[in-house]
N, CA, C, O and CB atoms as a CASP TS submission, in Angstrom:
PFRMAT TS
TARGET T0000
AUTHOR 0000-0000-0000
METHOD Language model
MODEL 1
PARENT N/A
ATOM      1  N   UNK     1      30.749  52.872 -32.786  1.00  0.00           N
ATOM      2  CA  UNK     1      29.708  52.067 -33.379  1.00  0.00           C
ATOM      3  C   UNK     1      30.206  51.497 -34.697  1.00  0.00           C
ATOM      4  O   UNK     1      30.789  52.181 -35.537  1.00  0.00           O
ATOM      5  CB  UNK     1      28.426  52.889 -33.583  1.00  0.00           C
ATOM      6  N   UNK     2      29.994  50.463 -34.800  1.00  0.00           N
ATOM      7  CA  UNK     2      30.185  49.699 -35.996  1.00  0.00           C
ATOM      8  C   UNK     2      29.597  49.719 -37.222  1.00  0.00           C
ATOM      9  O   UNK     2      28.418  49.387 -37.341  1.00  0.00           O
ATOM     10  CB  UNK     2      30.052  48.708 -35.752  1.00  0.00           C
ATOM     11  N   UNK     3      30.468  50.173 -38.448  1.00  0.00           N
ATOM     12  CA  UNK     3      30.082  51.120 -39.986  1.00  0.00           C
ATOM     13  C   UNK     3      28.546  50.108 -40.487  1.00  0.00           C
ATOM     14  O   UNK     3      27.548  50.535 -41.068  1.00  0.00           O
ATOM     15  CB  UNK     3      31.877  50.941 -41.665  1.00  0.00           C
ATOM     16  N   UNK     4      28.859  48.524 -39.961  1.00  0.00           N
ATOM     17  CA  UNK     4      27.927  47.354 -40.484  1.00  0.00           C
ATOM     18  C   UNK     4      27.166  46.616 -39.220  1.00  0.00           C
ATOM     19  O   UNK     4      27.518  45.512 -38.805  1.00  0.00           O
ATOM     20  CB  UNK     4      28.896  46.169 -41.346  1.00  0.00           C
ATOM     21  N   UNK     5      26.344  47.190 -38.801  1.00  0.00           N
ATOM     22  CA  UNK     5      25.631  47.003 -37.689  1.00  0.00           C
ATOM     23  C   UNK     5      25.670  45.120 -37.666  1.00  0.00           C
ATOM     24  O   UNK     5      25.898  44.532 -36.609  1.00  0.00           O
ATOM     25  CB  UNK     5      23.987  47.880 -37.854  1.00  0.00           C
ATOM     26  N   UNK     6      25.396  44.308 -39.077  1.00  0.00           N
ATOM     27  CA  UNK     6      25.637  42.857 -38.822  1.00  0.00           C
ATOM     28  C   UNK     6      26.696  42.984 -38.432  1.00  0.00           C
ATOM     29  O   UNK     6      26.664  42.730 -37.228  1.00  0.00           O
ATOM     30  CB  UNK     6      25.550  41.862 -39.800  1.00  0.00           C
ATOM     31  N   UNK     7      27.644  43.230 -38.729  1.00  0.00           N
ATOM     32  CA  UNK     7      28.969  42.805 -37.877  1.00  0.00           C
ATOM     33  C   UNK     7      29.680  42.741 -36.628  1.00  0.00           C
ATOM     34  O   UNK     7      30.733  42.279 -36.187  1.00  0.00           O
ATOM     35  CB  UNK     7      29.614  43.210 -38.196  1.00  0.00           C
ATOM     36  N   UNK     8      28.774  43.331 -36.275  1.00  0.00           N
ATOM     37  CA  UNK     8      28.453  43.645 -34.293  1.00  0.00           C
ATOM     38  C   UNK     8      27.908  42.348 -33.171  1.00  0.00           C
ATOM     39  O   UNK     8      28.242  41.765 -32.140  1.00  0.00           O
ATOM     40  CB  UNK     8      26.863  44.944 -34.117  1.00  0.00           C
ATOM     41  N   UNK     9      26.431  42.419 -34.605  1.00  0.00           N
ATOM     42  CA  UNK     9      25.723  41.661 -34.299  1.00  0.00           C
ATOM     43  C   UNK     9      26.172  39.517 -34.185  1.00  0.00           C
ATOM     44  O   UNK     9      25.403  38.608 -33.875  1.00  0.00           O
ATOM     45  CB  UNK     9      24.746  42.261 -35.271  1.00  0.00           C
ATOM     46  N   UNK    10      27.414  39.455 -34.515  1.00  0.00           N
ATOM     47  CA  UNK    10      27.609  37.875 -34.933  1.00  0.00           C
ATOM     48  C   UNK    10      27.590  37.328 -33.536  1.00  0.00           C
ATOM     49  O   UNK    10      27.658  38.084 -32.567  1.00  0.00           O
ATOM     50  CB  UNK    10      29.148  37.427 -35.845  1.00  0.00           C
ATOM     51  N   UNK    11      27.505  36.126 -33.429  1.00  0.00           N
ATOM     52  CA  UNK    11      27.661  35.454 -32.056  1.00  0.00           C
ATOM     53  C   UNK    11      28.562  34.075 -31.744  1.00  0.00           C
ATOM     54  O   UNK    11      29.739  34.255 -32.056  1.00  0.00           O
ATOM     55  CB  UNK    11      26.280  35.126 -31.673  1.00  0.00           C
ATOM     56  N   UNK    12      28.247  32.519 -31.112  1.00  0.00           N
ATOM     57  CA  UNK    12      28.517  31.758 -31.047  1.00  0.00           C
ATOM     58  C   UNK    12      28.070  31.235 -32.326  1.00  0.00           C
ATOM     59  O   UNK    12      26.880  31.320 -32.629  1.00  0.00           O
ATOM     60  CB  UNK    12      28.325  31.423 -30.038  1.00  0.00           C
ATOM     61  N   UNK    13      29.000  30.651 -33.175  1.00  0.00           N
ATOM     62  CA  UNK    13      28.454  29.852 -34.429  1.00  0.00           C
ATOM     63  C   UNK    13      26.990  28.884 -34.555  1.00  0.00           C
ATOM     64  O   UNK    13      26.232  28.970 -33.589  1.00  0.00           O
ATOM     65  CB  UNK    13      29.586  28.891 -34.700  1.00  0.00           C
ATOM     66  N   UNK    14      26.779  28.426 -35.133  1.00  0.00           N
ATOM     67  CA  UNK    14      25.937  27.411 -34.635  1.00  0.00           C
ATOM     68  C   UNK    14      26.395  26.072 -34.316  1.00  0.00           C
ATOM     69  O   UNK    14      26.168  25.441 -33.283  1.00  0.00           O
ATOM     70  CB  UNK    14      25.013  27.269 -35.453  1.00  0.00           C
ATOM     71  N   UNK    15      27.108  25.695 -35.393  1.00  0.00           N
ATOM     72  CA  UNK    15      28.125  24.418 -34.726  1.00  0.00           C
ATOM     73  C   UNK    15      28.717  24.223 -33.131  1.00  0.00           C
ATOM     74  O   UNK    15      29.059  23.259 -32.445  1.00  0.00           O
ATOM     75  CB  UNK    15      29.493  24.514 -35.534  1.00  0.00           C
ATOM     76  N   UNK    16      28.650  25.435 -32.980  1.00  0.00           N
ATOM     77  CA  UNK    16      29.704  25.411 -31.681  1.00  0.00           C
ATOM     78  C   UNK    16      28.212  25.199 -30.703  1.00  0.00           C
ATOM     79  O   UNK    16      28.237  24.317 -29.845  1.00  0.00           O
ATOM     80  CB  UNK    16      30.962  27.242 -31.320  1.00  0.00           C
ATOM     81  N   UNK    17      27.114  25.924 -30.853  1.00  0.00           N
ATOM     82  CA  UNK    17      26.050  25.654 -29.794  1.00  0.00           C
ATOM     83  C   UNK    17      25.454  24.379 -30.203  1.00  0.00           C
ATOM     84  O   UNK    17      24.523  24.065 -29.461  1.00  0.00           O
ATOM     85  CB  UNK    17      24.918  26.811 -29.667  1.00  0.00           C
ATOM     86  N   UNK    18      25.650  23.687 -30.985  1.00  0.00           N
ATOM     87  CA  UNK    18      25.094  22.426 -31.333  1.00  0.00           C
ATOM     88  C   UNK    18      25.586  21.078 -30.506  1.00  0.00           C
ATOM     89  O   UNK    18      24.941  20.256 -29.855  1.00  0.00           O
ATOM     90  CB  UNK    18      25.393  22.271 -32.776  1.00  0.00           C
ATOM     91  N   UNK    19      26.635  21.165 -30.727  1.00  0.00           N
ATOM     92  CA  UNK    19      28.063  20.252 -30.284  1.00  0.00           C
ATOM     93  C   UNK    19      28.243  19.799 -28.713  1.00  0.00           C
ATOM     94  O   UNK    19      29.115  18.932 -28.667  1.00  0.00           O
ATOM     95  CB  UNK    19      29.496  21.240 -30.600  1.00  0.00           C
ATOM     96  N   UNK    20      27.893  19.992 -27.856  1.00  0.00           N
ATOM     97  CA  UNK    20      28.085  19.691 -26.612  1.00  0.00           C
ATOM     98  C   UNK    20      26.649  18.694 -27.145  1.00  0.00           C
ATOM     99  O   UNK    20      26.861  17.725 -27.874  1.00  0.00           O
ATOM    100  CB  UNK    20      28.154  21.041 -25.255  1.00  0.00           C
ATOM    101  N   UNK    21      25.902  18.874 -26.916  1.00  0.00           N
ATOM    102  CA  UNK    21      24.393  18.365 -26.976  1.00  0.00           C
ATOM    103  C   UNK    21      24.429  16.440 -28.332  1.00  0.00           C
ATOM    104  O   UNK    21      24.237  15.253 -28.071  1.00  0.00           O
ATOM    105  CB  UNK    21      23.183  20.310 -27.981  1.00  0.00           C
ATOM    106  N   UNK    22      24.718  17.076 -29.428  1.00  0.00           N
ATOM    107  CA  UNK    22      25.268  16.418 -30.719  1.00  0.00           C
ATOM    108  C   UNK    22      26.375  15.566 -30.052  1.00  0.00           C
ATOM    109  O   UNK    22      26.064  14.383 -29.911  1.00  0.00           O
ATOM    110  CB  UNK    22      25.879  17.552 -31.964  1.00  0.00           C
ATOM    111  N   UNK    23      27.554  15.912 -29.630  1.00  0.00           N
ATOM    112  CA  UNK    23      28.404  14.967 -29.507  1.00  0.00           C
ATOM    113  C   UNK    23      28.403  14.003 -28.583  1.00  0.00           C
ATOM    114  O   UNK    23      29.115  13.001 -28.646  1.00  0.00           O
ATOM    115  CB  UNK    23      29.325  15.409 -29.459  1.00  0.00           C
ATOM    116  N   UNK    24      27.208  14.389 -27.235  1.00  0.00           N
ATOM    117  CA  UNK    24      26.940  13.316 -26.606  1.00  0.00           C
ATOM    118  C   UNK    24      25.973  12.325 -26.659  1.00  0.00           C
ATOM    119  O   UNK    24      26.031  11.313 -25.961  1.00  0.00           O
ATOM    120  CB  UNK    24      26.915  13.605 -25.770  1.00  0.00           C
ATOM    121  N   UNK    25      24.797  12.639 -27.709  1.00  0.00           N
ATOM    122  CA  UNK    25      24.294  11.539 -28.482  1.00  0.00           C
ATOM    123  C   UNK    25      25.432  10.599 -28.783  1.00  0.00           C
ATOM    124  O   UNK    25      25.930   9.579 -28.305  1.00  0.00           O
ATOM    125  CB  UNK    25      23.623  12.024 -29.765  1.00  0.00           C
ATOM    126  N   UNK    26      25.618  11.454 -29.843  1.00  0.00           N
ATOM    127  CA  UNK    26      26.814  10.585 -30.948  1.00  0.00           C
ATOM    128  C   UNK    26      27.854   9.633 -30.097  1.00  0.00           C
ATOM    129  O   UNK    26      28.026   8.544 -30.646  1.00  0.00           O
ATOM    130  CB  UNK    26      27.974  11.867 -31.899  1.00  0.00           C
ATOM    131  N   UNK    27      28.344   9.757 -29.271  1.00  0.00           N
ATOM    132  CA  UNK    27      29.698   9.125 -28.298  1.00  0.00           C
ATOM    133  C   UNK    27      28.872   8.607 -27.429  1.00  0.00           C
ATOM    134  O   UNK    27      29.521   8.061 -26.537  1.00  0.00           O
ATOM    135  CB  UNK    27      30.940  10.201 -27.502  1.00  0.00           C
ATOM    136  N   UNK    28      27.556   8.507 -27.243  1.00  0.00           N
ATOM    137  CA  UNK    28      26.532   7.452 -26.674  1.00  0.00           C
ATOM    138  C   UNK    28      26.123   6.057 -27.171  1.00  0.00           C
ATOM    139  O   UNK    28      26.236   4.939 -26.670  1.00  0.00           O
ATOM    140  CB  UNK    28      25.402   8.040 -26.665  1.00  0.00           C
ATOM    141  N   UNK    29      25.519   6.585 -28.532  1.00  0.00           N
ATOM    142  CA  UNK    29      25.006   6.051 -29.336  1.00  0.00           C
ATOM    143  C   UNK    29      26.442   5.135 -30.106  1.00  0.00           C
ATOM    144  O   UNK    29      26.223   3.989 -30.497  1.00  0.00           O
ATOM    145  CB  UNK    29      24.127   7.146 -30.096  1.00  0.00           C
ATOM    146  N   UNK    30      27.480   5.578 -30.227  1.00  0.00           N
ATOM    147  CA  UNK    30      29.141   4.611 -30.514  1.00  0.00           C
ATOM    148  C   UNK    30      29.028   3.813 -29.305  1.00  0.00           C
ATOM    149  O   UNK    30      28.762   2.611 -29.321  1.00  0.00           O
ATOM    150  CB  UNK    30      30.960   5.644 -30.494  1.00  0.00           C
ATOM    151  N   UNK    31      29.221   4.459 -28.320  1.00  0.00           N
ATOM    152  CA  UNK    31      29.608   3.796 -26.822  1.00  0.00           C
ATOM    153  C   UNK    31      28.746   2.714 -26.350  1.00  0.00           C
ATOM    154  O   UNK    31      29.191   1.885 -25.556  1.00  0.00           O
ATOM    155  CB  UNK    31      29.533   4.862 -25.651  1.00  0.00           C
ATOM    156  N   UNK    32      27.511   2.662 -26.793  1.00  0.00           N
ATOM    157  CA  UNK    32      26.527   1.869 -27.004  1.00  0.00           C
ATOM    158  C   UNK    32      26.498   0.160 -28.102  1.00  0.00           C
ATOM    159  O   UNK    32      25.978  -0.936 -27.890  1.00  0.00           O
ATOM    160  CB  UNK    32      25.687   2.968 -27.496  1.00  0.00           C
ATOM    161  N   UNK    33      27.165   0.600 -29.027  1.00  0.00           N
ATOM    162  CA  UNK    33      26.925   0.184 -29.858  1.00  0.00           C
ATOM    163  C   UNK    33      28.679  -1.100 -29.950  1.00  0.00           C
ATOM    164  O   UNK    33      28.793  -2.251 -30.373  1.00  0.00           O
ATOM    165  CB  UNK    33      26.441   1.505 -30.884  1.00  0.00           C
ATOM    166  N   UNK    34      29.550  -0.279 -29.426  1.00  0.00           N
ATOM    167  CA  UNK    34      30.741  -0.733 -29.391  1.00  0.00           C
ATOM    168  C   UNK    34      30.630  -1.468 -27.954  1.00  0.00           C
ATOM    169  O   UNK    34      30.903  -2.666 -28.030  1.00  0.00           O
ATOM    170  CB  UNK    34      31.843   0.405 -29.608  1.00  0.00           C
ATOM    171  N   UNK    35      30.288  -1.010 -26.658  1.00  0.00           N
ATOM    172  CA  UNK    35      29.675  -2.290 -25.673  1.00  0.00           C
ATOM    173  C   UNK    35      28.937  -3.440 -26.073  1.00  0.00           C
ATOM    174  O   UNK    35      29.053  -4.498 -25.454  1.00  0.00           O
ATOM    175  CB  UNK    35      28.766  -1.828 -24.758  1.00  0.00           C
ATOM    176  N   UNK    36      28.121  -3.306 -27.147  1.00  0.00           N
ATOM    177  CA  UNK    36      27.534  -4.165 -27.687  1.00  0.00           C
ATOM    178  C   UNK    36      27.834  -4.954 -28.209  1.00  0.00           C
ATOM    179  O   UNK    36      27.090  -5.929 -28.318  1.00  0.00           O
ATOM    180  CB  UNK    36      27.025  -3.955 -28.130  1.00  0.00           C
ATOM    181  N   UNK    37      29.290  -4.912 -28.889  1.00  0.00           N
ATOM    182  CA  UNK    37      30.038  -5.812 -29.369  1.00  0.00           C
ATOM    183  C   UNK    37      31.264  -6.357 -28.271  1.00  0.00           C
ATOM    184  O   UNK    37      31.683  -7.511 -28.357  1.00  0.00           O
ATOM    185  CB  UNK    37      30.528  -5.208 -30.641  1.00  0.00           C
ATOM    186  N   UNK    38      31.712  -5.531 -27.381  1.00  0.00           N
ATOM    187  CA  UNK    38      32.452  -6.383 -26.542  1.00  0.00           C
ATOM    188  C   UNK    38      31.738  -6.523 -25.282  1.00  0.00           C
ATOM    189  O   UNK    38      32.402  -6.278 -24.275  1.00  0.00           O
ATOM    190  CB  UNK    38      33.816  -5.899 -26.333  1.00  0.00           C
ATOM    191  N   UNK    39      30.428  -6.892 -25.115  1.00  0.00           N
ATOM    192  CA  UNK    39      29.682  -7.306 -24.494  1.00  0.00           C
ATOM    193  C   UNK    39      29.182  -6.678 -22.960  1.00  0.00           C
ATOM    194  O   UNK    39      28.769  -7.466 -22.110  1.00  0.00           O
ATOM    195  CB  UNK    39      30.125  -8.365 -24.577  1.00  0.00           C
ATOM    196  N   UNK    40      29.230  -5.699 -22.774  1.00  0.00           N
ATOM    197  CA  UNK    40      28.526  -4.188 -21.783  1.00  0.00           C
ATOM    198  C   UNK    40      28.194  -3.184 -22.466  1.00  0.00           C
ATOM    199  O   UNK    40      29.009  -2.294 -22.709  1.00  0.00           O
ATOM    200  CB  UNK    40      29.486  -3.400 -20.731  1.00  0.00           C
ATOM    201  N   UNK    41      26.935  -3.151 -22.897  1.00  0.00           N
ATOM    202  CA  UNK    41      26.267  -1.950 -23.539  1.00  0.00           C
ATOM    203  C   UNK    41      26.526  -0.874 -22.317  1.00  0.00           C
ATOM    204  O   UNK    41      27.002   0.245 -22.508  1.00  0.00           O
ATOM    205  CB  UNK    41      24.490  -2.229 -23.962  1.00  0.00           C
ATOM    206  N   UNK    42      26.216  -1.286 -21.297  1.00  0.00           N
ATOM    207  CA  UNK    42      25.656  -0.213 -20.415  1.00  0.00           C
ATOM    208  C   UNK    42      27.366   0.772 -20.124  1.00  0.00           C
ATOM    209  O   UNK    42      27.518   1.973 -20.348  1.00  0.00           O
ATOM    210  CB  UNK    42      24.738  -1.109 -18.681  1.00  0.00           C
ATOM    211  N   UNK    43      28.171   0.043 -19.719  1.00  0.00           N
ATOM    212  CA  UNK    43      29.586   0.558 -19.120  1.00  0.00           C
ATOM    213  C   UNK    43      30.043   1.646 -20.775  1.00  0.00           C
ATOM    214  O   UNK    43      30.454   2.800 -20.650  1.00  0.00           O
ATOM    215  CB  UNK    43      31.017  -1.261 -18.646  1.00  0.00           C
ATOM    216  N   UNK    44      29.856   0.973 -22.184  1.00  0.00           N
ATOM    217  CA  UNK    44      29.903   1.170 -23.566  1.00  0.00           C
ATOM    218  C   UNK    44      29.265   2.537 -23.823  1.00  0.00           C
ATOM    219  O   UNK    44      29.960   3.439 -24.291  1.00  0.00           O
ATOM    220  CB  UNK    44      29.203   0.021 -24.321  1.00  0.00           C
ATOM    221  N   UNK    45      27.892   2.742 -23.522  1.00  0.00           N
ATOM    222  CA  UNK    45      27.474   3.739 -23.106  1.00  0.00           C
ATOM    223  C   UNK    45      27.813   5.017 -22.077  1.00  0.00           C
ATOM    224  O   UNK    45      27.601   6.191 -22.384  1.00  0.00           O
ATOM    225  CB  UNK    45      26.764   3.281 -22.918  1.00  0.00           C
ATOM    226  N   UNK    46      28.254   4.674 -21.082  1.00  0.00           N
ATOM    227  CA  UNK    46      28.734   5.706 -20.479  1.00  0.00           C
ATOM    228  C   UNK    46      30.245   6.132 -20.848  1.00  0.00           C
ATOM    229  O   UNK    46      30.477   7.339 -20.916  1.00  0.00           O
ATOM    230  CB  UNK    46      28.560   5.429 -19.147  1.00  0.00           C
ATOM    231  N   UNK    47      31.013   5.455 -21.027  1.00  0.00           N
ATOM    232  CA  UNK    47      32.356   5.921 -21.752  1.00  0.00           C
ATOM    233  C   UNK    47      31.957   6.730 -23.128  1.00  0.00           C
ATOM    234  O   UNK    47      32.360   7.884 -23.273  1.00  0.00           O
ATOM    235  CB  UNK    47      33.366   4.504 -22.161  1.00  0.00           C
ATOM    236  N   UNK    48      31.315   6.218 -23.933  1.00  0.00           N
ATOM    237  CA  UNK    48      30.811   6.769 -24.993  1.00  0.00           C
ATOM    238  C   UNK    48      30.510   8.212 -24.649  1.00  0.00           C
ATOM    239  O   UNK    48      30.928   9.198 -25.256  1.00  0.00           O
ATOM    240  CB  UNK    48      29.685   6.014 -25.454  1.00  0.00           C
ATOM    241  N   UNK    49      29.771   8.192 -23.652  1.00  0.00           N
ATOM    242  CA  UNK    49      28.672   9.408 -23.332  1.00  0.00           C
ATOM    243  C   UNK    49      29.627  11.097 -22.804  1.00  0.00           C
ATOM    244  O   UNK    49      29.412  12.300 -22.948  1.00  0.00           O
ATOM    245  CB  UNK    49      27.472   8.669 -21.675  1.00  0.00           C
ATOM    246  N   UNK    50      30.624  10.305 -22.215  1.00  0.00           N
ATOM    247  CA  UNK    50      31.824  10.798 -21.405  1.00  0.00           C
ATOM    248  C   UNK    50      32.825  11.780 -22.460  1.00  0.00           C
ATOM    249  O   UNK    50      33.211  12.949 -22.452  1.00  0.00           O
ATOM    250  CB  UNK    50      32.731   9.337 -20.774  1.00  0.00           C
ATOM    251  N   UNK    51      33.013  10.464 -23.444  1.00  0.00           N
ATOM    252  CA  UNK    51      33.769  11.093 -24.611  1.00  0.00           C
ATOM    253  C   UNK    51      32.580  11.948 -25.216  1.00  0.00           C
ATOM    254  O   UNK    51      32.273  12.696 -24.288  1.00  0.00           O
ATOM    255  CB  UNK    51      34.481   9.913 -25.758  1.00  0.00           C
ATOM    256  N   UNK    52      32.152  12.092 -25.770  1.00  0.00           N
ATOM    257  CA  UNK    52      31.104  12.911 -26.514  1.00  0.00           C
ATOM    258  C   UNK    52      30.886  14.135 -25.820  1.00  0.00           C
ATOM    259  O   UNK    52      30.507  15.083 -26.508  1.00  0.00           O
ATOM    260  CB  UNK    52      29.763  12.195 -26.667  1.00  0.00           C
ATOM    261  N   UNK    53      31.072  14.337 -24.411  1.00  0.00           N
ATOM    262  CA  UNK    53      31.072  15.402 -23.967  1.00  0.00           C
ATOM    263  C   UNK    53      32.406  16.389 -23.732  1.00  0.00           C
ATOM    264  O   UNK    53      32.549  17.600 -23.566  1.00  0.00           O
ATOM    265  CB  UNK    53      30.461  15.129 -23.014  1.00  0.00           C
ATOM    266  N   UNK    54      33.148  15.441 -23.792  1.00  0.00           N
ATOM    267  CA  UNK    54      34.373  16.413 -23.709  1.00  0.00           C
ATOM    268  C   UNK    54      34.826  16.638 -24.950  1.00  0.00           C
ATOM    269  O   UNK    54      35.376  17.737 -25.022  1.00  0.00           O
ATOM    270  CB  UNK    54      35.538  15.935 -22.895  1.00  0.00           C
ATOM    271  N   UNK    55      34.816  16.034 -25.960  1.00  0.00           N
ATOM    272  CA  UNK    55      34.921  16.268 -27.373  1.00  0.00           C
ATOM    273  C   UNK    55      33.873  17.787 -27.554  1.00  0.00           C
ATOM    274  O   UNK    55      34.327  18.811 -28.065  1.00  0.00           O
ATOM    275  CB  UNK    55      34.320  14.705 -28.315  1.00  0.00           C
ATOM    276  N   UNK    56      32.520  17.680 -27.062  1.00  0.00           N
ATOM    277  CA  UNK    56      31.581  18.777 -27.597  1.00  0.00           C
ATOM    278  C   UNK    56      31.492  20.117 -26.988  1.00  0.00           C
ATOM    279  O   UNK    56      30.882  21.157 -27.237  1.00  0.00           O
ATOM    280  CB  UNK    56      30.288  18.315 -27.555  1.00  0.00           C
ATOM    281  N   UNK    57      32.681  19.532 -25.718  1.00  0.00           N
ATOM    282  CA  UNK    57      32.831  20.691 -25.048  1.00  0.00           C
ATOM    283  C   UNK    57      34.173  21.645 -25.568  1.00  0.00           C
ATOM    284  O   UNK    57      34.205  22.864 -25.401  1.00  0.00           O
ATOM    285  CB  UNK    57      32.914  20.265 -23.563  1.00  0.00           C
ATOM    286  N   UNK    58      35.304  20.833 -26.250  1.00  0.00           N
ATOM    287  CA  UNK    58      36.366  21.383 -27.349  1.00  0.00           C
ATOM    288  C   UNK    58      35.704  21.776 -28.241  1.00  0.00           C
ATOM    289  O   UNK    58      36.006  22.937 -28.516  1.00  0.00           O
ATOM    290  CB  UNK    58      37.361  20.506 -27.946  1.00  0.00           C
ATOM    291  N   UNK    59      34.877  21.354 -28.891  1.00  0.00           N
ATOM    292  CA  UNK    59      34.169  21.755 -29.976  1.00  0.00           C
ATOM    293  C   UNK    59      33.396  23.237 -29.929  1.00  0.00           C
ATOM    294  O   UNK    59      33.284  24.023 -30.869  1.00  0.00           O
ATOM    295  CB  UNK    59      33.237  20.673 -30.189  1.00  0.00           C
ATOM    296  N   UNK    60      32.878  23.398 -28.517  1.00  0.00           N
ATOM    297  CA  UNK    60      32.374  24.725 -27.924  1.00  0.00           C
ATOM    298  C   UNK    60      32.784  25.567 -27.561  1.00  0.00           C
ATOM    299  O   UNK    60      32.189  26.644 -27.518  1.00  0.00           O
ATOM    300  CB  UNK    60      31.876  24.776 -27.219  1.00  0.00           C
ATOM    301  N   UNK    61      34.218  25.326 -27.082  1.00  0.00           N
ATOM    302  CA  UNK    61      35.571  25.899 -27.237  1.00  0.00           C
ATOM    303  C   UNK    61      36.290  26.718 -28.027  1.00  0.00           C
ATOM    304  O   UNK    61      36.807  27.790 -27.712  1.00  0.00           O
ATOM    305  CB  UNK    61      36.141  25.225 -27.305  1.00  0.00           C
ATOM    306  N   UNK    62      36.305  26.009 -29.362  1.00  0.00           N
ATOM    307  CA  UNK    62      36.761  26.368 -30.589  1.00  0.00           C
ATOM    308  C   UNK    62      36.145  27.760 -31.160  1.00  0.00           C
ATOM    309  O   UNK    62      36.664  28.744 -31.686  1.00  0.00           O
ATOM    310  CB  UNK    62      36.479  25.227 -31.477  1.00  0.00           C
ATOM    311  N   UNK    63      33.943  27.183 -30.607  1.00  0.00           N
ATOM    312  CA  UNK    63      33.907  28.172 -31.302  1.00  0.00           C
ATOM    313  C   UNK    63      33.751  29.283 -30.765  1.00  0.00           C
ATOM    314  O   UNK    63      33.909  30.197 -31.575  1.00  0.00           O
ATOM    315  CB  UNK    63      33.212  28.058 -32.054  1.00  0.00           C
ATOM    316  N   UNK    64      33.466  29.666 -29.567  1.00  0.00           N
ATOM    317  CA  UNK    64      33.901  30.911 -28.319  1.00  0.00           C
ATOM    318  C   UNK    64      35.389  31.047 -29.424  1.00  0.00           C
ATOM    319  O   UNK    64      35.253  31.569 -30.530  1.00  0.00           O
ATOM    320  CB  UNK    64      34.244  30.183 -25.969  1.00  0.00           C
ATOM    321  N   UNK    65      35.927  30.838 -29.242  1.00  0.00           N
ATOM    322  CA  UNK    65      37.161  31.794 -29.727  1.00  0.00           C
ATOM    323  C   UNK    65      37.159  31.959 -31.341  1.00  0.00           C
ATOM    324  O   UNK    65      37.933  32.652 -32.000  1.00  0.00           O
ATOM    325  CB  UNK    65      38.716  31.087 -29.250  1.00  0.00           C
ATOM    326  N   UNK    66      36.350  31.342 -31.699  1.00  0.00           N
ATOM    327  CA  UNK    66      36.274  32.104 -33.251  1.00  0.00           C
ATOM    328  C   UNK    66      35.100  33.342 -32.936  1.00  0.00           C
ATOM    329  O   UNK    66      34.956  34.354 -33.623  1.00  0.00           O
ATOM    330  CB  UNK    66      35.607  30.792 -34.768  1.00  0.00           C
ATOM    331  N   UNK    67      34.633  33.124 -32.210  1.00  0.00           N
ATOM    332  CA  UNK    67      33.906  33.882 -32.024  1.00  0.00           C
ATOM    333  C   UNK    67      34.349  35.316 -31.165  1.00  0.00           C
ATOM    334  O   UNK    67      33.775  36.396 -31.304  1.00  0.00           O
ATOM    335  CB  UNK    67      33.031  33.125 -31.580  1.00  0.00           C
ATOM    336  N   UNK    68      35.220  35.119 -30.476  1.00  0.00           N
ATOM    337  CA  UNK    68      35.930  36.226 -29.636  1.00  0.00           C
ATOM    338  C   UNK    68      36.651  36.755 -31.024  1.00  0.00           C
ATOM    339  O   UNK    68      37.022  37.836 -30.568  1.00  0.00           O
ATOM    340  CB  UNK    68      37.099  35.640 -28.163  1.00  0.00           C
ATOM    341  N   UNK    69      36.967  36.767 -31.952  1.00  0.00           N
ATOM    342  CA  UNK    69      37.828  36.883 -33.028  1.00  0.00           C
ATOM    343  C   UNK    69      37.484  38.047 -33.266  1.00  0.00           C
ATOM    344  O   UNK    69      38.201  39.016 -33.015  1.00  0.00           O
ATOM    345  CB  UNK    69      37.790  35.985 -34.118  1.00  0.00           C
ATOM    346  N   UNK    70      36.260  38.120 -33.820  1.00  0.00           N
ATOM    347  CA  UNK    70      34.984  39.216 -34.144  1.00  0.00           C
ATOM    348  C   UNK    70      35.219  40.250 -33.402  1.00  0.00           C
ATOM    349  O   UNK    70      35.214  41.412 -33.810  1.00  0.00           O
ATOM    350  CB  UNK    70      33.464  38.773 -33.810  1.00  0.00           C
ATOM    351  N   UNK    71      35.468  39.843 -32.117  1.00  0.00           N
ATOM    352  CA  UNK    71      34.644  40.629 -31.161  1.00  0.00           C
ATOM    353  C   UNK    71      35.810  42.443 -30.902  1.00  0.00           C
ATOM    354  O   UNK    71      35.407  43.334 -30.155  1.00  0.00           O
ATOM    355  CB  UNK    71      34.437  39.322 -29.354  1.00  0.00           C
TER
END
């Protein structure tokens, strides 16, 4: 058993549970916005949407293993 019962207790960061969710707004809302300027929001959007998820899924990544660190 662990001398600091918080220290047992830590988990997935919050960043890291944020980030899948967050980054595919965000790489939507670019992807959106950058179709918009070279003229397919919609195609702009889904590339966007695409990246944002695999970015938030490294990002969720990262923090599982900071989090295994602890463990």
């Amino acid at each position: 058993m662990a001398a600091n019962p918080k220290e047992h207790a830590r988990g997935i960061p919050l960043w890291g549970g944020l980030a899948v969710p967050a980054c595919t707004l965000w790489g939507t809302l670019l992807g959106v916005l950058t179709g918009f300027v070279f003229g397919n929001m919609m195609i702009g959007g889904a590339i966007g949407a695409g990246l944002g998820v695999g970015i938030g899924i490294a990002v969720l990544a990262a923090a599982v293993v900071k989090a295994s660190h602890h463990v």
